[in-house]
VOLUM-347686 format. One record per atom (N, C-alpha, C): atom name; x, y, z. Coordinates in steps of 0.02 Angstrom, whole numbers, plus 32768, in hexadecimal, padded with zeros to 4 digits. Last residue first. Layout:
BEGIN
<"CA",<X,Y,Z>>
...
! end
This chain:
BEGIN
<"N",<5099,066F,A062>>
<"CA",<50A8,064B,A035>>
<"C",<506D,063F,9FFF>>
<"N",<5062,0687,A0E4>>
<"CA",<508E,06C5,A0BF>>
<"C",<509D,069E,A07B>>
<"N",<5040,061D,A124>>
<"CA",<5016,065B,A124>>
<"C",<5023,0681,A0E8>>
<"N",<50A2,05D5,A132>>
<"CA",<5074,05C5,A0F6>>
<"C",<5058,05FC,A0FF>>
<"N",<50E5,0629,A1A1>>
<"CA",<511F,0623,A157>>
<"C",<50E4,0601,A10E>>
<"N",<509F,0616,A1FF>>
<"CA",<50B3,0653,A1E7>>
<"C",<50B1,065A,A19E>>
<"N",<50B9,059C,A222>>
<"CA",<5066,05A4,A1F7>>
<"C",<506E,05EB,A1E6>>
<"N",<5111,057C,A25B>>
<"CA",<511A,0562,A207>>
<"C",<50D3,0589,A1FF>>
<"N",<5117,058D,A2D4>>
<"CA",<5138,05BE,A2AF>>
<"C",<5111,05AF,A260>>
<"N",<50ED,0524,A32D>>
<"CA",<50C9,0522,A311>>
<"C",<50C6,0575,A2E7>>
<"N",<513F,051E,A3B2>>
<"CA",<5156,04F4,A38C>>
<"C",<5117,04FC,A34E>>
<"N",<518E,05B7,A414>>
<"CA",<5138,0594,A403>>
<"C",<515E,0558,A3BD>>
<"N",<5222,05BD,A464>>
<"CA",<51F8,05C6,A424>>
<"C",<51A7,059E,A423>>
<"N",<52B6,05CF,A4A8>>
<"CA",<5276,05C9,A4B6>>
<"C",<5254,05EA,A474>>
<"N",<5331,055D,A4A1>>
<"CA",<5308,0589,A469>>
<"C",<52D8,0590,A496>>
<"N",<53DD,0548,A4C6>>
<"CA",<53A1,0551,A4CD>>
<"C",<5387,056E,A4B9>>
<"N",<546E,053D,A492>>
<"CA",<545F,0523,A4B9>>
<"C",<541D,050E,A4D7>>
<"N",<54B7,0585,A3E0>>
<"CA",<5482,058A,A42B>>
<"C",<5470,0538,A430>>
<"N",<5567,05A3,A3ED>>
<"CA",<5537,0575,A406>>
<"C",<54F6,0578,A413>>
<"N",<5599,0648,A3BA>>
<"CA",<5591,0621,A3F9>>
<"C",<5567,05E8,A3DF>>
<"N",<55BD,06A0,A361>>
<"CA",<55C2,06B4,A391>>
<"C",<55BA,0681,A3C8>>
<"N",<5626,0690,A2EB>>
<"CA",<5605,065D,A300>>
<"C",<5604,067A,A351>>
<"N",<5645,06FD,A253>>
<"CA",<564A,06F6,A294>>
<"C",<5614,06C3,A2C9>>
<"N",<5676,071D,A1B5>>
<"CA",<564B,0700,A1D4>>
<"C",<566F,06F0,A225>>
<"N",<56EC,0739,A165>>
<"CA",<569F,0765,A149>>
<"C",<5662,073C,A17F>>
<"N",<5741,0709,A184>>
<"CA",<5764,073E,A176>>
<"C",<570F,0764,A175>>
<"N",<577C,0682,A1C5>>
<"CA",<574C,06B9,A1F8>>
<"C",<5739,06ED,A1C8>>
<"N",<570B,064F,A135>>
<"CA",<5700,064D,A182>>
<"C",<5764,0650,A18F>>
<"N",<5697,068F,A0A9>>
<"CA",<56E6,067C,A0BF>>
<"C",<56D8,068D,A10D>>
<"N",<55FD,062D,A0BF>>
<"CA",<5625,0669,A0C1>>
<"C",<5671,064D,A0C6>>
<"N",<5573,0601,A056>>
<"CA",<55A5,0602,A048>>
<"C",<55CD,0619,A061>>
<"N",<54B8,05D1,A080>>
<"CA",<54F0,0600,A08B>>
<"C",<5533,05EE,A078>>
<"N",<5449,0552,A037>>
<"CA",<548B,0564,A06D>>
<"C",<54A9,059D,A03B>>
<"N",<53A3,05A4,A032>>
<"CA",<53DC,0590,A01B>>
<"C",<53FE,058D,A040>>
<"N",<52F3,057A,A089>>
<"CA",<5340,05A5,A07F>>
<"C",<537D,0591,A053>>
<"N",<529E,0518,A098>>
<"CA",<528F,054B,A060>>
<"C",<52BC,0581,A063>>
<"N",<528B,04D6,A10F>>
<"CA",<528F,051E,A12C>>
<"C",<5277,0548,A0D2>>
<"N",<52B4,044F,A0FD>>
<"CA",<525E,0465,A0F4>>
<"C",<525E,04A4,A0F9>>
<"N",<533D,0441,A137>>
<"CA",<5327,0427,A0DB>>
<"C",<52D6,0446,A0E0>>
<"N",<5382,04CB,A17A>>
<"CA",<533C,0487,A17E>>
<"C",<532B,0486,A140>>
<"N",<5415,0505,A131>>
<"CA",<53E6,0511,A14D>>
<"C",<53AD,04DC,A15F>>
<"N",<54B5,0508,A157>>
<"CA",<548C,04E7,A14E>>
<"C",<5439,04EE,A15B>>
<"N",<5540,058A,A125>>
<"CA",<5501,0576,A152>>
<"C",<54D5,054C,A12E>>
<"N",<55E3,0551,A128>>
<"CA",<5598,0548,A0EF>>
<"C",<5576,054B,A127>>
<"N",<5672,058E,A10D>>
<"CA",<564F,0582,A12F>>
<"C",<55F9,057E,A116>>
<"N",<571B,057B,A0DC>>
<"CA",<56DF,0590,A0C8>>
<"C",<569D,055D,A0FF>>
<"N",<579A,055A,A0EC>>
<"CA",<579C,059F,A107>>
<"C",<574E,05B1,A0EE>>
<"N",<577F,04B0,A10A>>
<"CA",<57A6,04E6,A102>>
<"C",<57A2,052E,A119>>
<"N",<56CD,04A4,A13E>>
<"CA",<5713,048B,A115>>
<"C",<5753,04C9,A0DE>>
<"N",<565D,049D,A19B>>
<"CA",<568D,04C8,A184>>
<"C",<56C6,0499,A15F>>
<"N",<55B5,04B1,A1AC>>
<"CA",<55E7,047E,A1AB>>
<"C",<5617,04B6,A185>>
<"N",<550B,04CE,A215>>
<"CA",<555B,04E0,A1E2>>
<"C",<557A,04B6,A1D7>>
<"N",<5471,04F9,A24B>>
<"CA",<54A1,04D5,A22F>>
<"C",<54EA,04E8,A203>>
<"N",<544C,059C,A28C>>
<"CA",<5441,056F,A24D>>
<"C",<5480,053D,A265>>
<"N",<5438,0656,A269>>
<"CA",<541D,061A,A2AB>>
<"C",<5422,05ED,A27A>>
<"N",<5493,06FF,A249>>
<"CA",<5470,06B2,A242>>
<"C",<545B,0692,A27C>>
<"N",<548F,079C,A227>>
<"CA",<5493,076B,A258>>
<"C",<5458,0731,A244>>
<"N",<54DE,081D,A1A9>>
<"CA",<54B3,0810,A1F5>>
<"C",<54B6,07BB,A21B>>
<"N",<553A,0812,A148>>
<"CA",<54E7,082C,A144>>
<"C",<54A8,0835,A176>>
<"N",<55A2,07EC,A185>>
<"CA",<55A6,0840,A16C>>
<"C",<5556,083A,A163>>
<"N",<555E,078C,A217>>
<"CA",<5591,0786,A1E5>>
<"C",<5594,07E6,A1B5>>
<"N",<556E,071D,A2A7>>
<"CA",<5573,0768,A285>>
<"C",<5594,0773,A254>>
<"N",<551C,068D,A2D7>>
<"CA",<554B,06A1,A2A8>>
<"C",<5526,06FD,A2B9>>
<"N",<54F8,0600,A345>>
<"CA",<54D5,0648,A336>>
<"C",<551D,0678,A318>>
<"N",<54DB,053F,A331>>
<"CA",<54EC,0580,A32E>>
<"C",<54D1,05DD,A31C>>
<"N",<54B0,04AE,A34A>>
<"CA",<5492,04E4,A33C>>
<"C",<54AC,0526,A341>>
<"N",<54BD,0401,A355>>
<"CA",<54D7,0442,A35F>>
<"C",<54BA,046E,A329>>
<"N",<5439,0396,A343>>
<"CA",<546A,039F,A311>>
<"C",<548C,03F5,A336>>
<"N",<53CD,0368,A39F>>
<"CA",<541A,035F,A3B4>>
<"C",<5451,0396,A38B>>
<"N",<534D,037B,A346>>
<"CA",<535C,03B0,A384>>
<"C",<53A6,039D,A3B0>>
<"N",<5381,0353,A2CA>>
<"CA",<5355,0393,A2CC>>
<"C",<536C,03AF,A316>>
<"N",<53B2,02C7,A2AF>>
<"CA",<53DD,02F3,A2C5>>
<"C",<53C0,0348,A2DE>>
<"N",<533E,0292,A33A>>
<"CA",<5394,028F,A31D>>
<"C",<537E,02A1,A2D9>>
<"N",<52E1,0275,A36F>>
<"CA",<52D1,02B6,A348>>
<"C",<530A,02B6,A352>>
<"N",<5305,01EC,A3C8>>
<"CA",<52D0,01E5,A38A>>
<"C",<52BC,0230,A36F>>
<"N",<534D,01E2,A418>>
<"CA",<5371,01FB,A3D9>>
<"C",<5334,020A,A3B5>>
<"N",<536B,0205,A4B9>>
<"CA",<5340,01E9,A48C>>
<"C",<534C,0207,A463>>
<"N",<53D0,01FB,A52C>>
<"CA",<53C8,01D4,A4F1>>
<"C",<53A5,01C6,A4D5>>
<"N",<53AC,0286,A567>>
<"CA",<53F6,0283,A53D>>
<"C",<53E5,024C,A511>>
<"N",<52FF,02B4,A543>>
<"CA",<5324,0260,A56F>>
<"C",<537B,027F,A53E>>
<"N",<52C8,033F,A563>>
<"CA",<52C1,0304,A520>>
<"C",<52FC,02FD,A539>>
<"N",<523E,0371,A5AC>>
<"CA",<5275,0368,A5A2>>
<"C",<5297,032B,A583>>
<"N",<51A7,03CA,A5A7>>
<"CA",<51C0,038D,A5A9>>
<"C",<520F,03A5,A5A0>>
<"N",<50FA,0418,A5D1>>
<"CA",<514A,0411,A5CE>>
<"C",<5166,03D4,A5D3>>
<"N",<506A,044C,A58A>>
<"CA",<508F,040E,A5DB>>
<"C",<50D4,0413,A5A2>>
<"N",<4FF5,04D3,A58C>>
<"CA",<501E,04AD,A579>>
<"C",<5048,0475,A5AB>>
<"N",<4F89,051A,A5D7>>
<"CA",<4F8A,04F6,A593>>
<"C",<4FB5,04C0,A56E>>
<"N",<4FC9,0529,A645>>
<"CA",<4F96,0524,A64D>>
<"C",<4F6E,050C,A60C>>
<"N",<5053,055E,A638>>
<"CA",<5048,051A,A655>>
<"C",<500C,04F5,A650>>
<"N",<509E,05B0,A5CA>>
<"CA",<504B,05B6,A5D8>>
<"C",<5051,0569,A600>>
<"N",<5129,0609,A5BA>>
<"CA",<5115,05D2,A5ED>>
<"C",<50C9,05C2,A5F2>>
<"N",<50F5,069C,A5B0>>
<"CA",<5104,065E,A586>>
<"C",<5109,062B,A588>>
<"N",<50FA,06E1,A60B>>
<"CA",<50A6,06B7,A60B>>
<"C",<50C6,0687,A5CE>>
<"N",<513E,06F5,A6AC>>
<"CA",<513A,06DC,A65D>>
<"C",<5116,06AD,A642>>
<"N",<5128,0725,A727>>
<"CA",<50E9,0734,A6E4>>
<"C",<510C,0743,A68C>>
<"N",<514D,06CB,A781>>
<"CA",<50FF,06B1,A778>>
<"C",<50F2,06E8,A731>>
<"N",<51C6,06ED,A785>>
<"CA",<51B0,06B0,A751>>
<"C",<5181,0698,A74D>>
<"N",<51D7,0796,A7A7>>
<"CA",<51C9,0758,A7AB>>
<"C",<51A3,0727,A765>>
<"N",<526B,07F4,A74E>>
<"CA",<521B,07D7,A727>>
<"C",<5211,0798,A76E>>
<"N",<52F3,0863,A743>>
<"CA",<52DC,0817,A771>>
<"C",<5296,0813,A75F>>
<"N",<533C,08A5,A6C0>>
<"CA",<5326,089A,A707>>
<"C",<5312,0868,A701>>
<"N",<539A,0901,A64A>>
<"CA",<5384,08C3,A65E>>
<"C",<5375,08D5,A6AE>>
<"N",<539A,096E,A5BC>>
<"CA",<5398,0963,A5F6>>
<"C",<536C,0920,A5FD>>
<"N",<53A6,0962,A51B>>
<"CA",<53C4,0985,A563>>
<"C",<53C5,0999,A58B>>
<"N",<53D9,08DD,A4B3>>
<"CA",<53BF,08E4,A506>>
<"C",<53D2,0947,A531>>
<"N",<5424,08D0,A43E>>
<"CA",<53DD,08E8,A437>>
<"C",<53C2,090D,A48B>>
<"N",<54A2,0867,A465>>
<"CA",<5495,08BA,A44F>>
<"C",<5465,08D8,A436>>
<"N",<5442,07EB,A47E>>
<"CA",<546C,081C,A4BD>>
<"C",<5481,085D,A4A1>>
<"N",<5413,07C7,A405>>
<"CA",<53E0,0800,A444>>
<"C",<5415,0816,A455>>
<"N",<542C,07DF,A35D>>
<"CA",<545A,07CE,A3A1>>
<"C",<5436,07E9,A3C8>>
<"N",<53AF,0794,A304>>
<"CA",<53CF,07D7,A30F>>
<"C",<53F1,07B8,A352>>
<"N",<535F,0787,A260>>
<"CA",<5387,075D,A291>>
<"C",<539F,0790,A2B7>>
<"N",<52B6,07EB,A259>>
<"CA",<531D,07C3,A229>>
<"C",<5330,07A0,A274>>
<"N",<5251,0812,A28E>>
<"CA",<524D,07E8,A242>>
<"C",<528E,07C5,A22A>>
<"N",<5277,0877,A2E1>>
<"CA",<525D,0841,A2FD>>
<"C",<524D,0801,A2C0>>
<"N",<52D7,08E1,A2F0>>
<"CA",<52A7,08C5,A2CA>>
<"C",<5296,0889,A2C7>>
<"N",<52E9,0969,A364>>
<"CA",<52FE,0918,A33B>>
<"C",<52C6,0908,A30A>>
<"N",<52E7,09E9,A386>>
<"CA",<530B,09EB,A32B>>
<"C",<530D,09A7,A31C>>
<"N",<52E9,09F5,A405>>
<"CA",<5292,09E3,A3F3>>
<"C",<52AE,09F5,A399>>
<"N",<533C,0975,A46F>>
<"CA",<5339,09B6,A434>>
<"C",<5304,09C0,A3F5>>
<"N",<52CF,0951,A505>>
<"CA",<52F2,093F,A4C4>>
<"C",<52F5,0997,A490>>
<"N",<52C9,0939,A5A1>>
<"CA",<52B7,095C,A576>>
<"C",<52E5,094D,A529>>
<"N",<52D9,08AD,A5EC>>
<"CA",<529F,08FD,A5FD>>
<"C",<529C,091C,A5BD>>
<"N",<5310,0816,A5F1>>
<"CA",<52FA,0854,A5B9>>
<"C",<52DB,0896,A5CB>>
<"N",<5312,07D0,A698>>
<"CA",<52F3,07C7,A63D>>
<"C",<5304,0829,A637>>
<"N",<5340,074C,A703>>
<"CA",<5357,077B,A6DD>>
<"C",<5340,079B,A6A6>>
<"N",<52B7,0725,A770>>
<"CA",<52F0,0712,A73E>>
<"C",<5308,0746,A721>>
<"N",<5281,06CE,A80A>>
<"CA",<529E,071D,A7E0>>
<"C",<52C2,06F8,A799>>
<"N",<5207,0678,A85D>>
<"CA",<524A,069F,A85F>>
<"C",<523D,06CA,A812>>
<"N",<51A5,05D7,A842>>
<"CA",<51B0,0623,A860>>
<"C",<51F3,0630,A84C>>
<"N",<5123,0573,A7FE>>
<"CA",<5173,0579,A7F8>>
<"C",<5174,05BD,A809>>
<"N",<509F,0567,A7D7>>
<"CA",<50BD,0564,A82F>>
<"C",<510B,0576,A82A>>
<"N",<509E,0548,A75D>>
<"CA",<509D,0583,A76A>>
<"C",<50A5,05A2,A7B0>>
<"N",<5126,04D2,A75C>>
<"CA",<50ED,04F4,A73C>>
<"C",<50E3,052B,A75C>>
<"N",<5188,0447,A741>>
<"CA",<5185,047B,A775>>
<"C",<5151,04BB,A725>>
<"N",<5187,03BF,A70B>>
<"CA",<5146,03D2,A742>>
<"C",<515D,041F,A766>>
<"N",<5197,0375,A67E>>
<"CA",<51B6,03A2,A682>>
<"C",<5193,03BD,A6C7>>
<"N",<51A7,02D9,A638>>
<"CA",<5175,0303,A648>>
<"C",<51A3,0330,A686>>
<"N",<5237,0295,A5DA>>
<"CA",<51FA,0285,A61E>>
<"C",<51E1,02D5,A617>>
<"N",<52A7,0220,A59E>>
<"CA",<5268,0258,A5A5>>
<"C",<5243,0244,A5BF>>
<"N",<5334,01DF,A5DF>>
<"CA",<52EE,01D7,A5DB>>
<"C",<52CD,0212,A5CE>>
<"N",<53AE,0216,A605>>
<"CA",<53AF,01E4,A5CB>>
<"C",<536B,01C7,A5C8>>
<"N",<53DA,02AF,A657>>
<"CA",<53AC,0272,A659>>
<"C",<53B6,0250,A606>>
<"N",<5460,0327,A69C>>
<"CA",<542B,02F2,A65E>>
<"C",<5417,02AF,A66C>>
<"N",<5436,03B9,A6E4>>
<"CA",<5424,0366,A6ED>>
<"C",<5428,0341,A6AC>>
<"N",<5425,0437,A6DB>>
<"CA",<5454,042B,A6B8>>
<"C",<5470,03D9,A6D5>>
<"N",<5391,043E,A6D8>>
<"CA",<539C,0446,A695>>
<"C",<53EA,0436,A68C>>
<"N",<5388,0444,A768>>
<"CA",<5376,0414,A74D>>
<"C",<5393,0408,A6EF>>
<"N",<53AF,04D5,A775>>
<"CA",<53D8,0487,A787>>
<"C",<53D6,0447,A765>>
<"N",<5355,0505,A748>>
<"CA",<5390,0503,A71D>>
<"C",<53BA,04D7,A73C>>
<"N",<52EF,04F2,A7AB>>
<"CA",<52DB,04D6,A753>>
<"C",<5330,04D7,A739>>
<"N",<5324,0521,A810>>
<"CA",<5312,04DB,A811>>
<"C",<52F2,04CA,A7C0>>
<"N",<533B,05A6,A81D>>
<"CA",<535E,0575,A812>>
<"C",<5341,0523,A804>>
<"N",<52BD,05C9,A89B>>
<"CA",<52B4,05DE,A84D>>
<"C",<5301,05BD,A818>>
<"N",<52DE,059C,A90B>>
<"CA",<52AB,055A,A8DD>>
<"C",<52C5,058C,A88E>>
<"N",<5375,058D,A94C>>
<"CA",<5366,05C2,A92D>>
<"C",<5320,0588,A8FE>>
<"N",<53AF,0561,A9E7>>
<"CA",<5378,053D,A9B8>>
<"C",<5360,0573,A97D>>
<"N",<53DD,05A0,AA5B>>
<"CA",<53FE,0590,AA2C>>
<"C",<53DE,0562,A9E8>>
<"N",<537F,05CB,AAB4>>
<"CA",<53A0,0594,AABA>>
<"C",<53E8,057B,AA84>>
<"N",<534B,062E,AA8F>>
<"CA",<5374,063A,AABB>>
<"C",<5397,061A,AAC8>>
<"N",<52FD,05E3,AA27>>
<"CA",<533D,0614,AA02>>
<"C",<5375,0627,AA4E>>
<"N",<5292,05CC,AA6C>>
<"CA",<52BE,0584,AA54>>
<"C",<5304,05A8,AA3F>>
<"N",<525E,0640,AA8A>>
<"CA",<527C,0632,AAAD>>
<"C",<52A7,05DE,AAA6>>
<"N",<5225,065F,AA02>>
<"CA",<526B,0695,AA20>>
<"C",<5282,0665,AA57>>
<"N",<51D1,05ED,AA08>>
<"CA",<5215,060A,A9C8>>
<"C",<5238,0613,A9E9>>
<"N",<516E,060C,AA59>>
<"CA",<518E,05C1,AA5D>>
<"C",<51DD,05C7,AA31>>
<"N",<5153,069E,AAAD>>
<"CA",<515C,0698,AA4D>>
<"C",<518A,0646,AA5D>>
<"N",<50E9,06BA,AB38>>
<"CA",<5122,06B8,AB22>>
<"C",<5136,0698,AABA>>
<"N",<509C,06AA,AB9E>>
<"CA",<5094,06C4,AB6A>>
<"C",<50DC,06D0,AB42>>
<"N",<50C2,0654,AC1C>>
<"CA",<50DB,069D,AC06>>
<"C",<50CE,06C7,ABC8>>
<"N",<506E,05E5,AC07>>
<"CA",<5080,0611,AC31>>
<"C",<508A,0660,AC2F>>
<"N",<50A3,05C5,AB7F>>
<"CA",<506B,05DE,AB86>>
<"C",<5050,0603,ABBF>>
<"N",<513E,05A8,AB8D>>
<"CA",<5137,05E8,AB73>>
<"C",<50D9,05F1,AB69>>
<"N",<5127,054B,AC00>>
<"CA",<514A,0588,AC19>>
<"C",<5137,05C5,ABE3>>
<"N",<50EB,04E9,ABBC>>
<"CA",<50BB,04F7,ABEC>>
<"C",<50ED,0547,ABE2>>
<"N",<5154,04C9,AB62>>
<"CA",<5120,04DB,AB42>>
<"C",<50FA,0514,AB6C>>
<"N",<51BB,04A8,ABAD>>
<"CA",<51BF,04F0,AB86>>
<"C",<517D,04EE,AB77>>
<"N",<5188,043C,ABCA>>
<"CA",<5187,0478,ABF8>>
<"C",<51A0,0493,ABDC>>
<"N",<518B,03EB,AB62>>
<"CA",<514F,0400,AB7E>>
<"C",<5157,0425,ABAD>>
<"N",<521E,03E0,AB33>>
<"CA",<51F1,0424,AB03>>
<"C",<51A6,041B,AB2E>>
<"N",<5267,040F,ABD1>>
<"CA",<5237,03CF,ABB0>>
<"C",<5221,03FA,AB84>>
<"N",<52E9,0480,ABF6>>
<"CA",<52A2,0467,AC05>>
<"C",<5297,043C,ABBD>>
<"N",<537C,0484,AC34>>
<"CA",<535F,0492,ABF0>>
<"C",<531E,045B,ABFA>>
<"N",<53D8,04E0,AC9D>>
<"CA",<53B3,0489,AC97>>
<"C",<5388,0494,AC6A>>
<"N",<540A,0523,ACF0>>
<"CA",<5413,052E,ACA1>>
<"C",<53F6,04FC,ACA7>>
<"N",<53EC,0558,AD5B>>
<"CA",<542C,051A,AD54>>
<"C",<543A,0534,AD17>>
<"N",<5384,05BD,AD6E>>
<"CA",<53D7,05D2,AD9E>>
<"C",<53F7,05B4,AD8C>>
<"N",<5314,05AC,AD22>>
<"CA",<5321,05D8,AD28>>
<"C",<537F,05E3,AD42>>
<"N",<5327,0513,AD45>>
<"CA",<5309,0529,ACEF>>
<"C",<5329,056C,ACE8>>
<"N",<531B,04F4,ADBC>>
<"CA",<534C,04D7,AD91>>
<"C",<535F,04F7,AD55>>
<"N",<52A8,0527,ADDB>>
<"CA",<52CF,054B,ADFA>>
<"C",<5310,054E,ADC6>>
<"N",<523E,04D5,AD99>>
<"CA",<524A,0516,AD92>>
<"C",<5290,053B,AD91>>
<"N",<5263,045E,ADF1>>
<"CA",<5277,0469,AD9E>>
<"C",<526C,04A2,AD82>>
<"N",<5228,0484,AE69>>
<"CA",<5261,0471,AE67>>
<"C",<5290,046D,AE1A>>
<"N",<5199,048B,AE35>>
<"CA",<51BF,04C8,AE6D>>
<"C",<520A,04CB,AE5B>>
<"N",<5182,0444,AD88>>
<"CA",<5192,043D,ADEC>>
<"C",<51AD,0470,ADFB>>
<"N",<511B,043F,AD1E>>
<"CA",<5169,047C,AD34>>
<"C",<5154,0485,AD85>>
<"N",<50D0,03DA,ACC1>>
<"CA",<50B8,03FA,ACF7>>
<"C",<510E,0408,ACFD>>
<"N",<50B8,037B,AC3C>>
<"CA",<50AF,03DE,AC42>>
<"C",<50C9,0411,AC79>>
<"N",<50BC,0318,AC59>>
<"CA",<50FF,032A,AC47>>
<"C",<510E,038B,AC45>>
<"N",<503A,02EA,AC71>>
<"CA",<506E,0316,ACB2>>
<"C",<509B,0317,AC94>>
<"N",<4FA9,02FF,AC0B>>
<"CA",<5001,02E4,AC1D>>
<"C",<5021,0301,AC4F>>
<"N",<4F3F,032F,ABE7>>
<"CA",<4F44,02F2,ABF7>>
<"C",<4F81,02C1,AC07>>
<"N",<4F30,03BE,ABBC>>
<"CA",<4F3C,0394,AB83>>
<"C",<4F4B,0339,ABA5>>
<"N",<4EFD,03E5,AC25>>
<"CA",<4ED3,03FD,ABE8>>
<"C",<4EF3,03B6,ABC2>>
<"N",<4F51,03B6,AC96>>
<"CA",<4F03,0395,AC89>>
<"C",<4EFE,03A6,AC53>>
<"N",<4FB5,040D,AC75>>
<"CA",<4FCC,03CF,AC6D>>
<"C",<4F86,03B3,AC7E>>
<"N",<4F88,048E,AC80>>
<"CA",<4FA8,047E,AC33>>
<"C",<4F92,0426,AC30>>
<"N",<4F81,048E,AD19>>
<"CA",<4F3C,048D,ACF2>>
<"C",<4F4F,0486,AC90>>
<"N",<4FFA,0487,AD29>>
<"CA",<4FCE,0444,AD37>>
<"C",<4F97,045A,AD1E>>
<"N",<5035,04EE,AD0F>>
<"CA",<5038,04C9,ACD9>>
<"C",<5027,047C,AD00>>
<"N",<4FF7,0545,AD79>>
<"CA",<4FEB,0546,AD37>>
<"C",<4FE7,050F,AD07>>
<"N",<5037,0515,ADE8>>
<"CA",<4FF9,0507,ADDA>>
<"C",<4FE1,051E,ADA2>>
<"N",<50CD,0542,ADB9>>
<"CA",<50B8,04FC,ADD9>>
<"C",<506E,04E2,ADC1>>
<"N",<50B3,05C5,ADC6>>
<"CA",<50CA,05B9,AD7A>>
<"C",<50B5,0568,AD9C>>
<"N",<509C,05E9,AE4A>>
<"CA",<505C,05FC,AE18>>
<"C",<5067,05D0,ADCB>>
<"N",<5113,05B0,AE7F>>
<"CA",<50CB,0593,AE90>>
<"C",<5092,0595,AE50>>
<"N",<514C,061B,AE57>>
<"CA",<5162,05D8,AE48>>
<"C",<512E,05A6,AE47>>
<"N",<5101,06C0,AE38>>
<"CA",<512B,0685,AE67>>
<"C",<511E,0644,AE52>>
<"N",<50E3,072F,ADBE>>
<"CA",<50EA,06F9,ADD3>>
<"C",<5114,06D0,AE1D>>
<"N",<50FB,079A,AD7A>>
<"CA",<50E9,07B2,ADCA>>
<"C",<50CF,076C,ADE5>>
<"N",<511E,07C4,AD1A>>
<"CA",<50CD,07AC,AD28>>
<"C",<50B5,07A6,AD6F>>
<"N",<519F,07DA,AD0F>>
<"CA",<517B,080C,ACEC>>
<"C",<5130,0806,AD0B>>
<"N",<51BA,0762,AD44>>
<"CA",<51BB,078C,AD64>>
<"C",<519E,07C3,AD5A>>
<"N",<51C2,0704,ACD9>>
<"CA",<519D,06F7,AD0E>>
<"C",<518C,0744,AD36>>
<"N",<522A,0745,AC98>>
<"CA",<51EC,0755,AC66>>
<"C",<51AA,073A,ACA5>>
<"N",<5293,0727,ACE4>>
<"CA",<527B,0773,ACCC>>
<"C",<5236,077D,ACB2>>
<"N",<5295,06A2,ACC0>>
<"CA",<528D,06E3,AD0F>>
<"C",<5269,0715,AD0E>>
<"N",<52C0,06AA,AC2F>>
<"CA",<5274,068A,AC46>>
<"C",<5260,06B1,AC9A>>
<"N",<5345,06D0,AC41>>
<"CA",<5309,06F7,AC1F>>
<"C",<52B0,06DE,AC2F>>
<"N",<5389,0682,AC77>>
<"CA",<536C,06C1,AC9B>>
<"C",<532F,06E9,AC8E>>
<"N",<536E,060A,AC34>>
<"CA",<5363,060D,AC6D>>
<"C",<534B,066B,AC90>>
<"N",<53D6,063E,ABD1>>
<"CA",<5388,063B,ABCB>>
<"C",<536E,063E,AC0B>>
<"N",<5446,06DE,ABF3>>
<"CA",<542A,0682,ABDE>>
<"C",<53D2,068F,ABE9>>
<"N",<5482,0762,ABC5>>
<"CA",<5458,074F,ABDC>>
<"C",<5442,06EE,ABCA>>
<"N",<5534,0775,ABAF>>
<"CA",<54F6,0766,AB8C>>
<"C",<54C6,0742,ABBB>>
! end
């Protein structure tokens, strides 16, 4: 496997650069912005390209403007995948809420949906993963759901209780003979009660459990607009 180092060579070379040329480049980086941390010695070049010596993020900087180069792909050569860096973060817990800062600068790929079985119905509760059929790679610049530009993100502190029990209280995703739940439960004995939001205007559910009901999983995460309810007066 090709290392970084080489790859940056290569990408010098494509340009038909000498050492010198990349040198006096990133002295004209290092006036623009007023720092010599910019500037890539003859000698730290060399390092960069033949040791492995993993450059200053200011000489990566200079190197991938230099080279025209994607600051991403080549933090990824490094082993730095940025498009990771929200789900990392997500599996951090913090005991403070705080303001949420990766936005529409946030790069890379994610896994999404291409095409769906165009028989769903988008009105009932429904299992996606057997709806899906076919999945690819979406950059994360064009999920527009994410509106950064209207909206600011937050993450809610492990210890802040104050929307106890609503957004702590476990949350489950059921299959049952009439199709598929999302909801609160409690089970006693061989009977299982879906709980629905005292404000939702649902009754609890009644099922014999396993025999007429299946607990497909935990959910873990909602992406949702928080301003559903105006549907439900609309229609009322």
């Amino acid at each position: 496997m090709e290392e970084a180092g080489q790859k940056l060579k290569r990408a010098r070379e494509r340009l038909n650069l000498r050492y010198r040329d990349v040198e006096d480049a990133s002295n004209q980086i290092a006036a623009r912005h007023n720092n010599d941390e910019f500037v890539i010695a003859l000698s730290r070049l060399s390092d960069i390209e033949n040791k492995g010596t993993v450059p200053t993020i200011y000489r990566l900087y200079s190197l991938c403007t230099i080279y025209r180069l994607d600051i991403n792909e080549v933090l990824d050569w490094y082993g730095v995948n940025v498009s990771t860096l929200a789900a990392d973060a997500a599996s951090l817990q913090m005991e403070r809420t705080h303001l949420i800062g990766f936005g529409s600068n946030s790069y890379g790929d994610t896994q999404m949906p291409l095409a769906l079985d165009p028989g769903i119905d988008l009105r009932k509760t429904t299992f996606l993963s057997r709806m899906i059929q076919r999945w690819g790679k979406l950059p994360l610049a064009l999920l527009n759901t994410l509106d950064v530009k209207n909206y600011r993100y937050a993450f809610i502190g492990s210890e802040d209780w104050t929307m106890y029990p609503l957004i702590e209280r476990p949350i489950y995703f059921f299959e049952h003979r009439k199709g598929f739940a999302c909801g609160w439960c409690t089970l006693q004995e061989s009977q299982l009660v879906l709980q629905p939001h005292p404000a939702s205007m649902c009754y609890p559910e009644v099922f014999s459990y396993p025999a007429d009901i299946d607990v497909l999983g935990q959910v873990v995460g909602v992406a949702m607009r928080l301003d559903q309810g105006k549907r439900r007066r609309n229609r009322t």
